[in-house]
C-alpha positions as CSV (number, residue, x, y, z in Angstrom):
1,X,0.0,0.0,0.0
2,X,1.2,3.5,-0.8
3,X,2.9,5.5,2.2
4,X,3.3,9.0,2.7
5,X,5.7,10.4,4.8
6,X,3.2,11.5,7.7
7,X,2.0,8.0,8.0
8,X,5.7,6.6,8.3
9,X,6.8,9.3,10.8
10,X,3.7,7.9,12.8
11,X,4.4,4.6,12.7
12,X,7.9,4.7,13.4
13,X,7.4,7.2,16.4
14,X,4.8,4.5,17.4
15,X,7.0,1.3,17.0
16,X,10.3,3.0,18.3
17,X,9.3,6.1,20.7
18,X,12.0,5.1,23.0
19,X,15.1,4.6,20.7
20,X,17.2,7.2,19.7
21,X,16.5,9.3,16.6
22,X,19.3,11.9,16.1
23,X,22.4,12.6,17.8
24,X,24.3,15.9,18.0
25,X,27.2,17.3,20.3
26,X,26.9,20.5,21.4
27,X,29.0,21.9,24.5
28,X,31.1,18.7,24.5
29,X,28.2,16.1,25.3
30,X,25.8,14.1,22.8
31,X,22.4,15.7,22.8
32,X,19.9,12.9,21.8
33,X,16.3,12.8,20.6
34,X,14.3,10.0,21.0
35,X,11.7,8.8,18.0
36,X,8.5,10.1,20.1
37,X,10.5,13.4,20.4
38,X,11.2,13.5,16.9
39,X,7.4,13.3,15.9
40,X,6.7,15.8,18.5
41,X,9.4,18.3,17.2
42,X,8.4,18.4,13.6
43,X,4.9,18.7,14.4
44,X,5.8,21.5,15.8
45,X,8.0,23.1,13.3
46,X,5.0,22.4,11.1
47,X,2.7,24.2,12.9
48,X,5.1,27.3,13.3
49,X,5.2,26.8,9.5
50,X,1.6,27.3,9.4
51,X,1.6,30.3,11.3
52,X,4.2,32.3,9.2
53,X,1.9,31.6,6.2
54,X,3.1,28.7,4.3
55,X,0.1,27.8,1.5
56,X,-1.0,24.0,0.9
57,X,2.1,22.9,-1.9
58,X,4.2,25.9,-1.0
59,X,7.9,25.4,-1.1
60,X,10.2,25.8,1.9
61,X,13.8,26.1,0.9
62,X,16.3,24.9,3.5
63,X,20.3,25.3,3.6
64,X,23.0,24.7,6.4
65,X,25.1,22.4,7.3
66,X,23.9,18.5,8.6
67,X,21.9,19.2,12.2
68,X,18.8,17.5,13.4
69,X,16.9,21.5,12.6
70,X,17.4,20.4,9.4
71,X,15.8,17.2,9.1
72,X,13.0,19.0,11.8
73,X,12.9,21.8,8.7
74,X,12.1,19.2,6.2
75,X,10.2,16.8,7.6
76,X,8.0,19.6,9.3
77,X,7.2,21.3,5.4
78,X,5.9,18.1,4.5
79,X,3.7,17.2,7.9
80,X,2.5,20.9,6.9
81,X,1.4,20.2,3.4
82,X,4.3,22.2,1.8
83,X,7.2,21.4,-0.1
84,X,11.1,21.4,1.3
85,X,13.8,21.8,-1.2
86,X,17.3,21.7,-0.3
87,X,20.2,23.9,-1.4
88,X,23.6,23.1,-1.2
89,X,26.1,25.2,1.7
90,X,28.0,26.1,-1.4
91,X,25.9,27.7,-3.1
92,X,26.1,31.3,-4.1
93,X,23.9,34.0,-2.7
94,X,22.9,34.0,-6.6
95,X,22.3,30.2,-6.6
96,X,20.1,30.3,-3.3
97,X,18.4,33.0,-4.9
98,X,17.2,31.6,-7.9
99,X,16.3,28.4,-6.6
100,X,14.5,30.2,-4.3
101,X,12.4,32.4,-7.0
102,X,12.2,29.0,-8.9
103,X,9.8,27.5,-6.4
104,X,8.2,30.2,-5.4
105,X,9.3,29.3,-1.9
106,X,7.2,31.5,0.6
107,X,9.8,30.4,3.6
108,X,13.7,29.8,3.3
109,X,15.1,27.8,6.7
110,X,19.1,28.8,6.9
111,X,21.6,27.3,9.5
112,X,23.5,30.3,10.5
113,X,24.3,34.3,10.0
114,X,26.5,34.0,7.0
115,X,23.9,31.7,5.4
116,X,21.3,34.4,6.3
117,X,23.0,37.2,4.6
118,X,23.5,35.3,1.6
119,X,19.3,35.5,1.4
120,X,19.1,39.6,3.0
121,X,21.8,40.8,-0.3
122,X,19.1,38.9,-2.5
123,X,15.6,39.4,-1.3
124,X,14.6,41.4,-4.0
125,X,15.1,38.7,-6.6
126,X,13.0,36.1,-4.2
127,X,9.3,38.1,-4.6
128,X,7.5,35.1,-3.0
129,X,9.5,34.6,0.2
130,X,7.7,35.6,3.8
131,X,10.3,34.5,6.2
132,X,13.8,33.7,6.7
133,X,14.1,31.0,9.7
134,X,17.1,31.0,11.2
135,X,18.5,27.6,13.2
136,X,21.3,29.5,15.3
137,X,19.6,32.3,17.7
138,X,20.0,35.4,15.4
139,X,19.4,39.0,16.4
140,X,17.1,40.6,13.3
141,X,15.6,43.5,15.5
142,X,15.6,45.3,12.0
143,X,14.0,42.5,10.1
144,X,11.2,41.1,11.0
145,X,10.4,38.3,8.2
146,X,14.0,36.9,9.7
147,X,12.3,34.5,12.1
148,X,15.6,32.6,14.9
149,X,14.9,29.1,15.5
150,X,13.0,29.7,19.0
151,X,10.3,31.7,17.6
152,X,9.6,29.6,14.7
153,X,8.9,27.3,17.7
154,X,6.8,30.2,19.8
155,X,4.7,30.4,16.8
156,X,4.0,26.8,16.5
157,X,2.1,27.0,19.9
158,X,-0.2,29.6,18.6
159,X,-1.2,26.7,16.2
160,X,-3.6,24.1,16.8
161,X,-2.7,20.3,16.4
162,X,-6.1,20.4,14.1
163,X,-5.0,22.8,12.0
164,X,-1.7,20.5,11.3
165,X,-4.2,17.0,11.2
166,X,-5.9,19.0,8.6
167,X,-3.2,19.5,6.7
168,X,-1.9,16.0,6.7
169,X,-5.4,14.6,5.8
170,X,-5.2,16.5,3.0
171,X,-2.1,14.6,1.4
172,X,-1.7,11.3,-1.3
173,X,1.1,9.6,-1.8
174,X,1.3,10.3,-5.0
175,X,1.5,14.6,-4.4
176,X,4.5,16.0,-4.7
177,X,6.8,15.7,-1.7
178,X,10.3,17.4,-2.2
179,X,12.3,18.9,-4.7
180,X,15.7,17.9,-5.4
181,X,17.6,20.3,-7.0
182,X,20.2,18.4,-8.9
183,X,23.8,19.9,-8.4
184,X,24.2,19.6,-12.5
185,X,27.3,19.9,-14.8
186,X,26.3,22.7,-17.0
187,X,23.7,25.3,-17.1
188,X,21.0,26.2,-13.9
189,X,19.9,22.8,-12.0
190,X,15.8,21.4,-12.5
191,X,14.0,20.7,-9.6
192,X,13.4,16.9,-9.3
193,X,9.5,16.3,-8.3
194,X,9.6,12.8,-6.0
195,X,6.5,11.7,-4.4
196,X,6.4,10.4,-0.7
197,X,5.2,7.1,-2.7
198,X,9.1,7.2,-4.7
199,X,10.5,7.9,-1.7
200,X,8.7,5.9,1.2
201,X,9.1,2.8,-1.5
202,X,12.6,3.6,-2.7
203,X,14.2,3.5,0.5
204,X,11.9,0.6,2.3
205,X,12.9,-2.0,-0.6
206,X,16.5,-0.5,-0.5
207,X,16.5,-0.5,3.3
208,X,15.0,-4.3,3.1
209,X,17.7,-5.5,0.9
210,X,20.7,-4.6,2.6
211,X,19.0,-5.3,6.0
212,X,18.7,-2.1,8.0
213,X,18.0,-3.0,11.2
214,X,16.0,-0.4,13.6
215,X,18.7,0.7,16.7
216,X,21.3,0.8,13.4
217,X,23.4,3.7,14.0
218,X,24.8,5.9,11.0
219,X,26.2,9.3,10.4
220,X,25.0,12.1,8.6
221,X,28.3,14.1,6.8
222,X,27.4,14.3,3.1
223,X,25.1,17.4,1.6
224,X,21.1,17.1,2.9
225,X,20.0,18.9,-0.2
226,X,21.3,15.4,-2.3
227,X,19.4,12.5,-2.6
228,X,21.8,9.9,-1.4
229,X,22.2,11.6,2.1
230,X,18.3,11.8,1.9
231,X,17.4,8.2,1.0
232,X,20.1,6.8,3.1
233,X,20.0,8.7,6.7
234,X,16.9,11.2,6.3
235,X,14.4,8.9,5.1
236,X,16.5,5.4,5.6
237,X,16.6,6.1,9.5
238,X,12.7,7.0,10.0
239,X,11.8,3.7,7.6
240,X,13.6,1.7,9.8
241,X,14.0,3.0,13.4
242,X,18.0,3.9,12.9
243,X,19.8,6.5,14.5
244,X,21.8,9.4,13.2
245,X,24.6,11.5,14.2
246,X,25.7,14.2,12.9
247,X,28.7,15.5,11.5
248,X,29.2,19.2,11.1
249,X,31.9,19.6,9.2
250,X,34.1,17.1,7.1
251,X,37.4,17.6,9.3
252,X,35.4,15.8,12.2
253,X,34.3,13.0,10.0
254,X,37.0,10.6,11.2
255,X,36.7,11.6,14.9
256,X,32.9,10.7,14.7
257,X,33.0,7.9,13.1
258,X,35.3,6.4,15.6
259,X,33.2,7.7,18.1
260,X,29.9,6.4,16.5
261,X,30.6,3.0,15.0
262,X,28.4,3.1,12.8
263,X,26.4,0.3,11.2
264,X,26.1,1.6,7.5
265,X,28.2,4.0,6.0
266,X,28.1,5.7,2.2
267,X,30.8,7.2,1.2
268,X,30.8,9.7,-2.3
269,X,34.7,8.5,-4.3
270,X,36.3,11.3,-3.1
271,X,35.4,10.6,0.2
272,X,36.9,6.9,0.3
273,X,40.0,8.2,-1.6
274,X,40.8,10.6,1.4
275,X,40.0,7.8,3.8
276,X,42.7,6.0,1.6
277,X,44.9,7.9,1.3
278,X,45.2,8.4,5.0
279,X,45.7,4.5,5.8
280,X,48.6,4.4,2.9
281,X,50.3,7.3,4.5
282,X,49.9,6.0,8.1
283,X,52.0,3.2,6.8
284,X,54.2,4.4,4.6
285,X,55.3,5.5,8.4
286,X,55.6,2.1,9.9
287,X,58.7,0.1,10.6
288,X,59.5,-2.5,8.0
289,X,58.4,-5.3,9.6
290,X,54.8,-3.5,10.0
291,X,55.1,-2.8,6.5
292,X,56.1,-6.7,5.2
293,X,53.0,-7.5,7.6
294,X,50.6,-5.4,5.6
295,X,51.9,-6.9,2.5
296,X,51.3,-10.1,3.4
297,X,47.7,-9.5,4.6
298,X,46.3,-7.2,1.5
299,X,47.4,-10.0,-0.7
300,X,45.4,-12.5,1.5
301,X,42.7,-9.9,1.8
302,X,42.5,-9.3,-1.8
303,X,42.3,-12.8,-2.7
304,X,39.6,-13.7,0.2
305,X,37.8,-10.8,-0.9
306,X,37.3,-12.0,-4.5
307,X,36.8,-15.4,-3.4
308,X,33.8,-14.4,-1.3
309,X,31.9,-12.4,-3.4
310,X,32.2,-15.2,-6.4
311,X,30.8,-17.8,-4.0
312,X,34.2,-19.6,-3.5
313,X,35.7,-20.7,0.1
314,X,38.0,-18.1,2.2
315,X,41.1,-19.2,2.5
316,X,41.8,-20.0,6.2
317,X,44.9,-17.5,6.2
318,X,42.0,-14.7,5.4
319,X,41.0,-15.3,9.1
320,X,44.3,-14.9,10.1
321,X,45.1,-11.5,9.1
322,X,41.5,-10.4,10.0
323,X,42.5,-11.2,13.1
324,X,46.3,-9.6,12.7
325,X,45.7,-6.7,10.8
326,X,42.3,-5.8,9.5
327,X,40.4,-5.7,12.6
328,X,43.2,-2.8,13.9
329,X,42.5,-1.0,10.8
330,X,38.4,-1.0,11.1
331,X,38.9,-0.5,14.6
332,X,41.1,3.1,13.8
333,X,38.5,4.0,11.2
334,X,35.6,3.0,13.2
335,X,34.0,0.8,11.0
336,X,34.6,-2.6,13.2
337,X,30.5,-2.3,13.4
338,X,29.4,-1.5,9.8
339,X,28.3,-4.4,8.0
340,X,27.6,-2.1,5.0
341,X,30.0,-0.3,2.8
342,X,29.1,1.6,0.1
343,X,29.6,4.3,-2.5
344,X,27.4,6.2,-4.5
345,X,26.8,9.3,-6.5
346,X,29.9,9.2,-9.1
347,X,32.5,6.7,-10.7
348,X,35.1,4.9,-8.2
349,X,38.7,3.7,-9.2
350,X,38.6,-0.1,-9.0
351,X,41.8,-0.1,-7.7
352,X,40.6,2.0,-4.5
353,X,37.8,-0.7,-4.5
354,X,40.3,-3.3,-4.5
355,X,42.4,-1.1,-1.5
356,X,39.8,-1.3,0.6
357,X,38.8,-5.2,-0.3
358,X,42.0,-5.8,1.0
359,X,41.8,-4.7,3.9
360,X,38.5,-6.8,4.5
361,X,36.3,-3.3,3.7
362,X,34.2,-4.5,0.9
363,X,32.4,-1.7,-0.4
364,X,29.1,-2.3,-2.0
365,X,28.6,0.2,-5.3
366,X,25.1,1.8,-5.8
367,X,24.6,3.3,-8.7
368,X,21.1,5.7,-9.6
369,X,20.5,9.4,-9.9
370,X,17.9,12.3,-8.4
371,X,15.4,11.3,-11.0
372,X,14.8,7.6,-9.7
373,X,14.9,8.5,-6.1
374,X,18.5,7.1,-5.9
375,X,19.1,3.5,-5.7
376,X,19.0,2.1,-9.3
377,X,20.9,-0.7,-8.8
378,X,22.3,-2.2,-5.8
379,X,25.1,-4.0,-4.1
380,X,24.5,-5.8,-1.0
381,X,27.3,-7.1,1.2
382,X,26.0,-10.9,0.7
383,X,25.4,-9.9,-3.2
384,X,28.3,-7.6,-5.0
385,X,31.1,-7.6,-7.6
386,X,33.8,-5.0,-7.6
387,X,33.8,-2.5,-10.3
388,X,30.4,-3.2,-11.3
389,X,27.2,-1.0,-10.3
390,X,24.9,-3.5,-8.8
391,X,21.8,-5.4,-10.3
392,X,18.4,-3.9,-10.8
393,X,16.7,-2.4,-7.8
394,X,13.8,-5.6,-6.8
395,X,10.1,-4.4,-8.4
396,X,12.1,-1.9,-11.1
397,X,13.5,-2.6,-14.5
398,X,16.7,-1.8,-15.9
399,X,17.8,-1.6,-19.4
400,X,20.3,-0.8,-22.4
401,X,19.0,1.1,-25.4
402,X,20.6,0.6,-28.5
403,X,22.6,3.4,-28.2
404,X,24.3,1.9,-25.7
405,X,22.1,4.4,-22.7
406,X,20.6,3.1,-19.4
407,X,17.0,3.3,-18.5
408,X,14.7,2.4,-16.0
409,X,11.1,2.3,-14.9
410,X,9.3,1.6,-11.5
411,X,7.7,3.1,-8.9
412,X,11.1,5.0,-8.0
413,X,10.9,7.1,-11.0
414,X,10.3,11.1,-10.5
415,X,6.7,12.7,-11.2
416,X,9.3,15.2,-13.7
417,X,11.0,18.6,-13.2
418,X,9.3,21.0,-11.7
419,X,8.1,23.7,-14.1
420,X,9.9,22.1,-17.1
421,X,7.9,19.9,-19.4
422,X,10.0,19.9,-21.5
423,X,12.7,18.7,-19.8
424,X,10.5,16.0,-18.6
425,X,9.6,14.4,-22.1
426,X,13.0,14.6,-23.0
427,X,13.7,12.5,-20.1
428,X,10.8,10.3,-19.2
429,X,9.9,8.3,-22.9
430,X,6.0,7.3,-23.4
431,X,6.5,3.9,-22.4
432,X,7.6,5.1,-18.8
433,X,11.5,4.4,-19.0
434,X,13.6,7.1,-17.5
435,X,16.8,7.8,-19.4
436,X,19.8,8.2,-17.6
437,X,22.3,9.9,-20.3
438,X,24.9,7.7,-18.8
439,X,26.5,4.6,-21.0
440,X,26.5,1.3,-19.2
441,X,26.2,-2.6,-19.9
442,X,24.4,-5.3,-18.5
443,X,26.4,-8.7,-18.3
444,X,24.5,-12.4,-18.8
445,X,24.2,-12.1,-14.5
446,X,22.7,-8.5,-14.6
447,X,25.6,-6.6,-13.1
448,X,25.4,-3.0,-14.7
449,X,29.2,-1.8,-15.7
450,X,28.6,2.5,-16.3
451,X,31.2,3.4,-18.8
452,X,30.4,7.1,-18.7
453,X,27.9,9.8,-19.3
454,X,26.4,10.2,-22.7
455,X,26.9,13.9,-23.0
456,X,30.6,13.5,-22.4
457,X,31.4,11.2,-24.4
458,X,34.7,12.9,-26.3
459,X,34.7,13.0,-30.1
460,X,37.9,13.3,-31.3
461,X,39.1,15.4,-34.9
462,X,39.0,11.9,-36.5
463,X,35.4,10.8,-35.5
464,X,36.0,8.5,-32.6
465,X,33.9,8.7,-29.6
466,X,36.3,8.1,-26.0
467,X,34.4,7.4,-22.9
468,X,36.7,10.1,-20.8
469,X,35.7,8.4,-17.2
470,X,37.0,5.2,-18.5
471,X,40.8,6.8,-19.7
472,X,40.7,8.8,-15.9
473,X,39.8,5.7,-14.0
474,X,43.4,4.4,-15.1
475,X,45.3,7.6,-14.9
476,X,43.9,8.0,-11.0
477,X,45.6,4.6,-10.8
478,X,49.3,6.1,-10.5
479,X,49.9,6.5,-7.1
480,X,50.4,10.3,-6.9
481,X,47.3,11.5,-9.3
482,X,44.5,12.6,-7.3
483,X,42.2,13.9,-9.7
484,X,42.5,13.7,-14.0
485,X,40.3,15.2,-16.4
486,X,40.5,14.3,-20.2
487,X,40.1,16.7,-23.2
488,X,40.4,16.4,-26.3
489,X,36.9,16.8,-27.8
490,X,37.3,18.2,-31.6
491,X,41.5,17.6,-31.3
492,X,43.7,15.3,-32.9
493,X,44.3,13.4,-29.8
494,X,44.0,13.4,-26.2
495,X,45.2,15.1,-23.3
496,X,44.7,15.2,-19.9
497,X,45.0,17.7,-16.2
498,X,46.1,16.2,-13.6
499,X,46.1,17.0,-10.0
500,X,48.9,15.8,-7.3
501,X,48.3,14.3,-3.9
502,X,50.4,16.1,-2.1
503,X,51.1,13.7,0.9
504,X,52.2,11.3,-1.6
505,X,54.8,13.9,-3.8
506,X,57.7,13.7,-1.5
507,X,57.9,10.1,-1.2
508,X,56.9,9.5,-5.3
509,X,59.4,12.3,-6.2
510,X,62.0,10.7,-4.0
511,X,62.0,7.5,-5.7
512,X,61.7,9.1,-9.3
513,X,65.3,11.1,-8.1
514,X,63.2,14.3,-8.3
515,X,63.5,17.3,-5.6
516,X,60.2,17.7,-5.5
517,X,58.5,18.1,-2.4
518,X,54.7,19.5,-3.1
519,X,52.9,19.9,-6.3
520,X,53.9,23.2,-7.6
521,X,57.4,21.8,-7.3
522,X,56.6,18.6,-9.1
523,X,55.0,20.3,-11.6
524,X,57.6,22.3,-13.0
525,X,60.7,19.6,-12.6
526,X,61.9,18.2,-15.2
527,X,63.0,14.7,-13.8
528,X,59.0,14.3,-11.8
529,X,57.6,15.0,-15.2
530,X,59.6,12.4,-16.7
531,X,58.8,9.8,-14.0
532,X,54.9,10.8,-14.8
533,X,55.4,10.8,-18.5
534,X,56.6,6.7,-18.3
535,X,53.6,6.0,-15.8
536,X,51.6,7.3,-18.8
537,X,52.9,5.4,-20.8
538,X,52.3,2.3,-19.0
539,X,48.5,3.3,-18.6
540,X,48.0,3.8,-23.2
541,X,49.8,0.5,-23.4
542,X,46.3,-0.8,-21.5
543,X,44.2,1.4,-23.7
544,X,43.1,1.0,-27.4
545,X,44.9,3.5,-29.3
546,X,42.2,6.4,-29.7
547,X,42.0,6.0,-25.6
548,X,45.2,6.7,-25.3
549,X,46.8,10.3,-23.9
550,X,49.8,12.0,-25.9
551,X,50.3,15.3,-23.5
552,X,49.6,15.9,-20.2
553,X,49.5,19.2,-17.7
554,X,50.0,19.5,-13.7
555,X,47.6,21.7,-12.1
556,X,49.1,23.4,-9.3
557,X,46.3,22.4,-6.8
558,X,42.9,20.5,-6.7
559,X,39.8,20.5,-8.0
560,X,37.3,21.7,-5.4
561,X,33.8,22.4,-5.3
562,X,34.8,26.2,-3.6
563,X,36.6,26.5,-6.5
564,X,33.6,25.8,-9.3
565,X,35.3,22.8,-10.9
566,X,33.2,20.1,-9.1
567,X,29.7,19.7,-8.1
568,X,28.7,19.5,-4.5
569,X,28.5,16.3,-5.0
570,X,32.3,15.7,-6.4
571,X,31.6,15.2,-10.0
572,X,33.5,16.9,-13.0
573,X,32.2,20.2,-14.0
574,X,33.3,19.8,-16.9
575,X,32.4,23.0,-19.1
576,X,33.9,25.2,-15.7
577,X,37.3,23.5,-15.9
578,X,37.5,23.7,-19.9
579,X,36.8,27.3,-19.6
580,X,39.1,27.9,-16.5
581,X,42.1,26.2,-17.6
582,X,41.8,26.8,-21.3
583,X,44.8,28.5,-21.4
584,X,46.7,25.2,-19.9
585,X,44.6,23.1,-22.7
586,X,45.5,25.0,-25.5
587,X,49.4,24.8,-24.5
588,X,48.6,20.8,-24.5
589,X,47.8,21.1,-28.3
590,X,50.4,23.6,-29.6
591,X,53.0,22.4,-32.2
């Protein structure tokens, strides 16, 4: 039967009241709220909502860091019949503005002062807007739409619970619940419609296969305003009766996580790279003995790893170094609790899949988009196969189409984008299938492979088409590249950026015979630039020949979403680095 959201914050609150909800420290101690709380707290929030004038449908837009106001801010627009759509922390005061006009939103929720002023230089472009909520107590003598957290909750007294039941009664599962507004690689983002029936379905059957368990405990780090951190702690935790803690910033990640143990974990690529690259310089420090130790167990981890997942027995030395070495290592990372890995969102190196495989960390991919609530396909920690996506999410279909893009239908598909038809028939076909604009392939077993996105597929000056993902995947392979971006669309071959890790330089350079000791350095000597030239080389000898890369540039830093070149969620803007570092391209292709 078709759920909305109201009927599954009931139940749960109902089922669970005692366990604990959300978790945040504030002034050094863990401030918890239990399910029963929860309920009572959004209600709230709702009816404050009410009070400052939000309309049946209205949008509320909400942006801050992760904090349990924010999930209170979300869940409370929907109990009141309205709309929450999230923006991104990074966004511009332009950005926030425009999504802002976009939905007509008639309330924005903020998390802080510099967030608010973002919303005060723009109010004239957001005609729509009421009231600015602030989470963090606020002084706004002079403003009176700017609403601090406590009043919001002042005004929710004045409200009856009727009013609210009203409201509720009023809703289908089928309405429109949320807009996501996707992070996009080019151009303004579309507001992704999702019902509470995509969502309360999407993340039950998700939930159900990899075995969510209420009590569960996960963390809450990665952007609210994206589906993934929605489906899996947002939405996840009230389907099942988990509890989430929050992270508020991305330097505490590794503290919390330690702290938290937590039972599930997603991680974005970038985020398991860091994690990785952490644990290789950690023992790049040890003695040699340590070192010959670790060895000795990732080759036994590796093989045990593959051997699992193809059905085949562990060998009994796999136990062993569980027991020597990769119980320390999910111990330090606080993961000796999480029976489920997993990584989402954008492509992954196999070879940092295979780091973390072994090391006894299998991580599950998931691969899916705004636009199907998520979850596509899935891997489960009893079901997966590195360096493949998953297989079809149970009760949806997956497909190829002849030209090589993935589609799907089911019940997790979007309603469309809000105030773009358009858009929407482009995307959604008359026989229901959602395309993707990625390239993938299905194997006789169902595994999806994604080979890369449709609209960036490179065409070179002599008509061939070069997945780009596919060539970076093996250049993000030599040890010191932390990021590599391939051009060469219209041009008579291909080159490729590349960014430095700069832990790894000074040991890399060292062995190459190179004085380098950061990135900048690296990038100008002449014997590091050899060294990176042969690596290269060895990666084209594994490509076809139209793969392959003739020229190559150093960036002097990373590629950052402060900086514009990545997406909040850590994909290639692609179009923004062209543009930024066309000068350095056009260098690549003189002579």
């Amino acid at each position: 039967m078709p759920l909305r959201i109201p009927d599954l914050l009931d139940a749960t609150a109902a089922r669970h009241p005692a366990l604990t909800a959300m978790r945040v420290r504030r002034d050094g101690a863990w401030r918890e709220t239990s399910w029963r709380e929860y309920r009572e707290q959004a209600r709230l929030v709702a009816r404050g909502f009410l009070a400052l004038g939000l309309p049946a449908g209205g949008c509320v837009t909400i942006t801050g860091g992760n904090r349990p106001e924010w999930y209170l801010a979300d869940v409370g627009a929907i109990l009141a019949g309205g709309v929450p759509a999230g923006i991104y922390a990074t966004s511009s005061a332009e950005q926030c503005a425009w999504i802002t006009a976009h939905c007509d939103a008639t309330i924005a929720v903020v998390d802080d002062a510099r967030q608010l002023a973002k919303f005060e230089s723009e109010r004239a472009q957001m005609p729509a807007l009421r009231a600015i909520v602030v989470m963090d107590e606020v002084t706004a003598a002079d403003d009176p739409a700017v609403v601090p957290w406590s009043r919001l909750l002042a005004l929710g007294e004045t409200v009856s619970e009727g009013e609210l039941d009203a409201r509720i009664a009023a809703q289908r599962a089928d309405d429109l619940c949320t807009l996501i507004y996707t992070s996009g690689t080019t151009g303004q983002p579309k507001g992704v419609m999702l019902s509470h029936d995509n969502i309360t379905w999407t993340t039950d059957v998700v939930g159900r296969e990899l075995g969510i368990r209420p009590g569960d405990h996960a963390v809450s780090y990665l952007p609210l305003s994206h589906i993934a951190e929605q489906v899996t702690t947002l939405f996840g935790s009230m389907m099942f009766g988990a509890c989430i803690s929050f992270v508020p910033s991305m330097d505490d990640l590794g503290d919390v996580l330690r702290e938290v143990r937590p039972h599930y974990f997603l991680g974005v690529p970038r985020v398991w790279e860091k994690i990785q690259e952490r644990i290789e310089a950690v023992g790049r420090a040890g003695s040699p003995t340590r070192k010959r130790i670790a060895r000795w167990a990732r080759r036994v981890g590796l093989a045990g790893g593959y051997a699992a997942q193809e059905g085949r027995a562990v060998p009994f030395m796999y136990r062993v170094a569980d027991r020597v070495v990769f119980g320390a290592v999910k111990r330090k990372l606080g993961m000796d609790r999480a029976r489920i890995l997993a990584t989402a969102a954008a492509p992954i190196a196999k070879s940092t899949l295979e780091f973390f495989l072994s090391l006894g960390l299998p991580i599950c991919e998931v691969y899916g988009m705004s636009e199907c609530t998520g979850p596509a396909t899935l891997s489960s920690p009893t079901r997966y196969r590195t360096g493949r996506a998953g297989w079809c999410v149970p009760g949806t279909e997956i497909r190829v189409a002849e030209d090589g893009e993935i589609c799907m239908r089911g019940r997790h598909v979007f309603l469309g984008y809000y105030k773009d038809p358009a858009a929407t028939a482009e995307t959604i076909d008359a026989e229901g299938w959602l395309h993707s604009g990625d390239i993938g392939v299905i194997d006789a077993e169902g595994w999806l492979s994604v080979t890369d996105r449709k609209k960036e597929l490179i065409i070179t000056a002599g008509g061939e088409n070069v997945a780009p993902q596919l060539v970076e995947s093996h250049l993000k392979a030599i040890p010191v590249v932390s990021q590599a971006v391939v051009v060469g669309d219209r041009r008579r071959y291909l080159a490729v950026l590349l960014t430095l890790d700069p832990e790894k330089v000074p040991e890399v350079a060292a062995q190459a015979g190179s004085p380098a000791r950061d990135p900048v350095s690296a990038s100008t000597c002449a014997t590091f630039r050899a060294w990176l030239d042969r690596e290269i080389a060895t990666v084209n000898a594994r490509l076809a020949h139209v793969q392959t890369v003739k020229r190559f540039a150093v960036l002097p830093g990373e590629l950052t979403a402060e900086g514009g070149e990545l997406t909040p969620t850590m994909k290639l803007r692609r179009k923004v680095i062209l543009e930024k570092y066309s000068a350095v391209i056009e260098r690549l292709y003189e002579g």
